[in-house]
C-alpha positions as CSV (number, residue, x, y, z in Angstrom):
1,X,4.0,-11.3,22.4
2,X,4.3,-7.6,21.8
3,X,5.8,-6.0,18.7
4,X,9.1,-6.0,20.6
5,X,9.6,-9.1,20.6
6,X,9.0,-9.8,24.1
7,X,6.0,-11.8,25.3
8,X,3.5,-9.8,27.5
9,X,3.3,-10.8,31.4
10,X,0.6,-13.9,31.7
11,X,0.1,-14.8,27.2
12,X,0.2,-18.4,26.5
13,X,2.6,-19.3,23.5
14,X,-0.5,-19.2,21.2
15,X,-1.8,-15.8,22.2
16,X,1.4,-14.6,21.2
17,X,1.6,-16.6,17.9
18,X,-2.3,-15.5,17.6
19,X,-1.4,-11.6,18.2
20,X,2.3,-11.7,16.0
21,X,-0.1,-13.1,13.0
22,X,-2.8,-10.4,13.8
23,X,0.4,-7.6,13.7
24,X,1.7,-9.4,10.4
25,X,-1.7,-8.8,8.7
26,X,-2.2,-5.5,9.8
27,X,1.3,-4.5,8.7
28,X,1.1,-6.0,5.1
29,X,-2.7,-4.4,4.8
30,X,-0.9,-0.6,5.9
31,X,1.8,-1.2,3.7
32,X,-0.5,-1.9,0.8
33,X,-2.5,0.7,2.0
34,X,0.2,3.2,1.8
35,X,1.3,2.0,-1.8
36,X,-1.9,2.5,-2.9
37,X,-2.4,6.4,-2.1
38,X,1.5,6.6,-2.9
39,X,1.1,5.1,-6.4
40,X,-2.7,6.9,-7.4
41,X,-1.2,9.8,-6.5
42,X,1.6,9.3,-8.9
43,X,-0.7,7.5,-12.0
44,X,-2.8,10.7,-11.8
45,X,-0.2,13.3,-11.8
46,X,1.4,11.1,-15.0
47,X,-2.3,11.7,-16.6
48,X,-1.4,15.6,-16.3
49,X,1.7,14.9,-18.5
50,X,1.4,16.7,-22.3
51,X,2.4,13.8,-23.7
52,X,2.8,10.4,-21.9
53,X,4.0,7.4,-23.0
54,X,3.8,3.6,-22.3
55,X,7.1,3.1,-21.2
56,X,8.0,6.2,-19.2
57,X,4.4,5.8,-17.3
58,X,5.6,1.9,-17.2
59,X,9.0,2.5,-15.6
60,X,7.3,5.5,-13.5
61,X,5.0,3.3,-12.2
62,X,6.8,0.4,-11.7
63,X,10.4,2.7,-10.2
64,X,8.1,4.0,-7.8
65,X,6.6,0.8,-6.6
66,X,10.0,-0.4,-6.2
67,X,11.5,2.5,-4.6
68,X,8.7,2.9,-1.9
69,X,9.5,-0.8,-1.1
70,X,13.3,-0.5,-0.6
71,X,12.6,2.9,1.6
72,X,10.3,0.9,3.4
73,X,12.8,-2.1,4.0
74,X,15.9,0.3,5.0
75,X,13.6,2.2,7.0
76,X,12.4,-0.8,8.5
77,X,15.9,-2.0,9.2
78,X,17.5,1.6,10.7
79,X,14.0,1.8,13.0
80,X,15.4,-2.0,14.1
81,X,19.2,-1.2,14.8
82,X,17.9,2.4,16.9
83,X,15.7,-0.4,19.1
84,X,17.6,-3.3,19.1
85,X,21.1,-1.9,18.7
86,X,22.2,-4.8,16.6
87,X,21.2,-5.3,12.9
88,X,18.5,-7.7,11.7
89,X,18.8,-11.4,11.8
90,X,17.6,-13.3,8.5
91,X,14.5,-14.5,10.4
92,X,13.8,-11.1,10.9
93,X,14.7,-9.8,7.6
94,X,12.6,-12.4,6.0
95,X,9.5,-11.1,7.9
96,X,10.3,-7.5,6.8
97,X,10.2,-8.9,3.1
98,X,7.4,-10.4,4.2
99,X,5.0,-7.7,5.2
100,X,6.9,-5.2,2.8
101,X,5.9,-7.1,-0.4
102,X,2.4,-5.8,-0.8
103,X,4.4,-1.9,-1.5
104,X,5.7,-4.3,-4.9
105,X,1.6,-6.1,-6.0
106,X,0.2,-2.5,-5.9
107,X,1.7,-1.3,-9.2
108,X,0.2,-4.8,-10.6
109,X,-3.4,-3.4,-11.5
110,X,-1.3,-0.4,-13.3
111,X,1.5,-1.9,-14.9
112,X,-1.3,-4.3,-16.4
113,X,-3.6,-1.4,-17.3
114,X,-0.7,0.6,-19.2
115,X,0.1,-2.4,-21.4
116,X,-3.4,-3.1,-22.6
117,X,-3.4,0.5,-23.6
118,X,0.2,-0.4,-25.2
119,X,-2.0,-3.1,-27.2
120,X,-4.2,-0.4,-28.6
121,X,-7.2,-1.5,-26.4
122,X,-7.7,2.2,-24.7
123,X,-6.0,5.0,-25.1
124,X,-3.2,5.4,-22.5
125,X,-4.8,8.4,-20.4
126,X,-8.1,6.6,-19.7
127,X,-5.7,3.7,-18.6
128,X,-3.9,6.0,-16.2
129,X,-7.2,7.0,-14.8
130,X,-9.3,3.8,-15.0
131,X,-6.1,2.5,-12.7
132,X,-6.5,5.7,-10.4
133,X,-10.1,4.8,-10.1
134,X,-9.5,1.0,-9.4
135,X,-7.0,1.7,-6.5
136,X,-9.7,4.7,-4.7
137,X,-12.0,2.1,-5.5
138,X,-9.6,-0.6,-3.5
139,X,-9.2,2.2,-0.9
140,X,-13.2,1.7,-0.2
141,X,-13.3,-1.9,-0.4
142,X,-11.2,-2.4,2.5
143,X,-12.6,0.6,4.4
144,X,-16.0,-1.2,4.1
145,X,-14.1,-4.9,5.1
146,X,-13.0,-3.2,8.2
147,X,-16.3,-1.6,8.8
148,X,-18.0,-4.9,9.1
149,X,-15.1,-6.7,10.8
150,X,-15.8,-4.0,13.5
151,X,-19.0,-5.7,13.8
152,X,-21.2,-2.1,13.4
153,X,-23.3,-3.4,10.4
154,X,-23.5,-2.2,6.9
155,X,-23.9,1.5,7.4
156,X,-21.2,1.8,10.0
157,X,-18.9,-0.3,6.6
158,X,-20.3,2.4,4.1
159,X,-18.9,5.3,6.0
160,X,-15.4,3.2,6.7
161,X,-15.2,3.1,3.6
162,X,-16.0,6.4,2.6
163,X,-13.7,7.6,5.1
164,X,-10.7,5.7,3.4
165,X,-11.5,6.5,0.2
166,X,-11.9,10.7,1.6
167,X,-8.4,10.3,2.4
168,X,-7.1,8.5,-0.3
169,X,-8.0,11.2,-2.2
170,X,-7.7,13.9,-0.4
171,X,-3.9,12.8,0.0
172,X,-4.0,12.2,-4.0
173,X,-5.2,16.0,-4.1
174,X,-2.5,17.7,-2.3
175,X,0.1,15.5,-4.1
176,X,-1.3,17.0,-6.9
177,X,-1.4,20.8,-5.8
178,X,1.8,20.7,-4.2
179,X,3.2,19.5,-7.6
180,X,5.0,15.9,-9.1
């Protein structure tokens, strides 16, 4: 089956089950992908504030997450309607929930970072930036995972990585240049 929704000339049922499930993972891993460098971006330009607090780097944090999801899902939705000329059916919206959700588990690590500064473990600013740190670090991790899921060895998952995390940051720099 192709990402159309109609099966390819000559797949068995399974291949097309096999292939929707391979699409399904790589959609939820761009998604979280995208949160990621959406959300760095956004803890490190809140570490440039004079003055921030828990809650307003809280509800930043967390407004973002959630607003990033529901442009994703009426994206999502008006990309489906263009294509389909009908709206989605709740199979359908169900799977856009689905591979949406991991836009909403990105601002975990943060959200959980800014309240055990609220606790008075660190100070909020090396919170901010430890989470910044965490998610580039995240960005290399799965750079590396695809590296040696390409089958290329280690090096060839080094430089994956390094890649992803290049462009994480990169992207997190000209957020920050171009202004909050």
């Amino acid at each position: 089956m192709v990402a159309s929704g109609r099966q390819s000339p000559g797949a068995t049922p399974e291949a097309a089950t096999a292939a929707r499930a391979g699409d399904t993972a790589a959609a939820r891993l761009k998604e979280r992908i995208y949160a990621t460098i959406t959300l760095t971006a956004v803890v490190v330009a809140l570490t440039e504030t004079a003055h921030p607090e828990h809650l307003e780097s809280a509800l930043t944090v967390a407004v973002t997450a959630l607003g990033v999801w529901l442009a994703t899902l009426v994206a999502d939705e008006q990309s489906h309607r263009a294509l389909t000329g009908r709206g989605a059916t709740l199979q359908e919206i169900r799977a856009a929930l689905h591979v949406s959700s991991p836009l909403l588990l990105t601002a975990a690590g943060p959200l959980v970072l800014i309240g055990v500064s609220a606790l008075g473990v660190l100070e909020l600013e090396s919170a901010l930036l430890l989470s910044a740190a965490l998610e580039v670090a995240t960005l290399f991790v799965w750079g590396c995972r695809t590296g040696l899921r390409m089958g290329n060895g280690p090096l060839s998952a080094v430089v994956s990585g390094l890649a992803d995390t290049l462009i994480g940051v990169s992207v997190i720099a000209v957020k920050l240049l171009v202004g909050h």
